[in-house]
C-alpha positions in Angstrom: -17.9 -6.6 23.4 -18.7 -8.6 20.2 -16.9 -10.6 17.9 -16.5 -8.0 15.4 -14.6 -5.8 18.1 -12.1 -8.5 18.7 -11.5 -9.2 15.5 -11.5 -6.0 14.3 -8.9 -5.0 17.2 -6.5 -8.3 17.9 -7.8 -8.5 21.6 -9.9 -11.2 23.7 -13.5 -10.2 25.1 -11.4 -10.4 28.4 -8.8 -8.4 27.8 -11.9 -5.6 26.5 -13.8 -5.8 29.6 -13.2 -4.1 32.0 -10.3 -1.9 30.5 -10.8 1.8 29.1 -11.2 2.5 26.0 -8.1 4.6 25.5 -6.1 1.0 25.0 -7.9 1.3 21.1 -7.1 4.8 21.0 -4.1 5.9 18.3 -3.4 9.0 16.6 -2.2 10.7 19.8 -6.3 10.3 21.5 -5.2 7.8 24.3 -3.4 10.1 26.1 -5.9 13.0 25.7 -8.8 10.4 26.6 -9.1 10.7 29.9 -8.9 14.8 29.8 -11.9 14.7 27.5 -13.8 12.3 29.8 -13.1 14.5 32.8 -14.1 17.6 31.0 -17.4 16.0 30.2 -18.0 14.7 33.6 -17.0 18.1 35.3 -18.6 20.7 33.0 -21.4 18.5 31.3 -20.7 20.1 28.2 -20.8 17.6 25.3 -17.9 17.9 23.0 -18.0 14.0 21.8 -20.5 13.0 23.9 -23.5 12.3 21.3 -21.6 13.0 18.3 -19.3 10.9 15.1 -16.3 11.9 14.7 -13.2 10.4 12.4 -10.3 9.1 14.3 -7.4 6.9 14.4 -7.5 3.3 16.2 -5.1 1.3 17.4 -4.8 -2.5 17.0 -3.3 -4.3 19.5 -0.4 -4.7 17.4 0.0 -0.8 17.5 -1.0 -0.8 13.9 -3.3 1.8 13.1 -6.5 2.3 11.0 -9.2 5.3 10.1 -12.7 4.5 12.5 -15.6 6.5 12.8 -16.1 6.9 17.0 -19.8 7.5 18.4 -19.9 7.4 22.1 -23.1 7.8 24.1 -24.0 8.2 27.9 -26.0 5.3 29.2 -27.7 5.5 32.5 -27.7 2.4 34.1 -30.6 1.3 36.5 -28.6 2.3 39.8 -28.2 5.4 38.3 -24.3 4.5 37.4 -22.6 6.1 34.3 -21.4 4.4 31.6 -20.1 5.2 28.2 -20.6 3.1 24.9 -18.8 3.6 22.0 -20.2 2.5 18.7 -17.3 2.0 15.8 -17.1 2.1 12.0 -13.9 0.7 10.7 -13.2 3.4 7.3 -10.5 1.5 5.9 -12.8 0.0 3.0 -14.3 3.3 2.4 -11.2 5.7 2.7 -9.2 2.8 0.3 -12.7 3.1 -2.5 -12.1 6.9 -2.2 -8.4 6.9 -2.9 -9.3 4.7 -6.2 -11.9 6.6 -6.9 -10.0 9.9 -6.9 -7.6 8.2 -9.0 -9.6 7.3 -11.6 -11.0 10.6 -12.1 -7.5 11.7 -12.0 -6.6 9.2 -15.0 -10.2 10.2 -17.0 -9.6 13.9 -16.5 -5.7 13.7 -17.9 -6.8 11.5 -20.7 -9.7 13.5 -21.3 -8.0 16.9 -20.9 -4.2 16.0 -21.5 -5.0 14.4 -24.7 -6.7 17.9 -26.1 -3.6 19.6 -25.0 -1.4 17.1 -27.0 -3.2 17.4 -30.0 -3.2 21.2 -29.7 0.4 20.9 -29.2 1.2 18.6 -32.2 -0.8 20.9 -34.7 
């Protein structure tokens, strides 16, 4: 666990290790966690495993934030299992969208409602 996890999340590098994942987990995903873990484990088909995905996290304050989730299998030298997850926080990117779209939004009604106004006047 690095510093940017427990920063990012509100909790300790002890209160990370050695808990699942699940406690980061919003949007309605902590409960289905462990279902999705078990369905990997017993069928071996990856449906997360190996993949980014969008999702909702969940400080330790219970606010919650977009993240983009990567988890991978790791083999470990006794032949254990173990899972990493690798996260983005989105908030930055999702906030630049939203401005974005609504300056395109202001260009477009100035651009186009302006035309119409004119059209309207004359």
């Amino acid at each position: 666990v690095n510093d940017a996890a427990c920063n990012m999340f509100g909790y300790t590098r002890e209160e990370f290790i050695g808990s699942n994942v699940s406690m980061i987990c919003g949007g309605g995903h902590a409960e289905r966690h462990a279902a999705y873990m078990e369905r990997y484990l017993q069928t071996g088909i990856r449906r997360i495993i190996g993949m980014k995905r969008q999702v909702k996290a969940r400080r330790k304050d219970g606010s919650e934030f977009d993240m983009e989730l990567g988890v991978q299998e790791v083999i470990l030298s006794e032949g254990k299992r173990a899972f990493c997850g690798f996260i983005r926080d989105l908030t930055a990117q999702k906030s630049d969208k939203q401005k974005l779209r609504k300056q395109q939004q202001l260009i477009h009604g100035n651009f186009f409602g302006g035309a119409d106004d004119d059209e309207e006047q004359g």
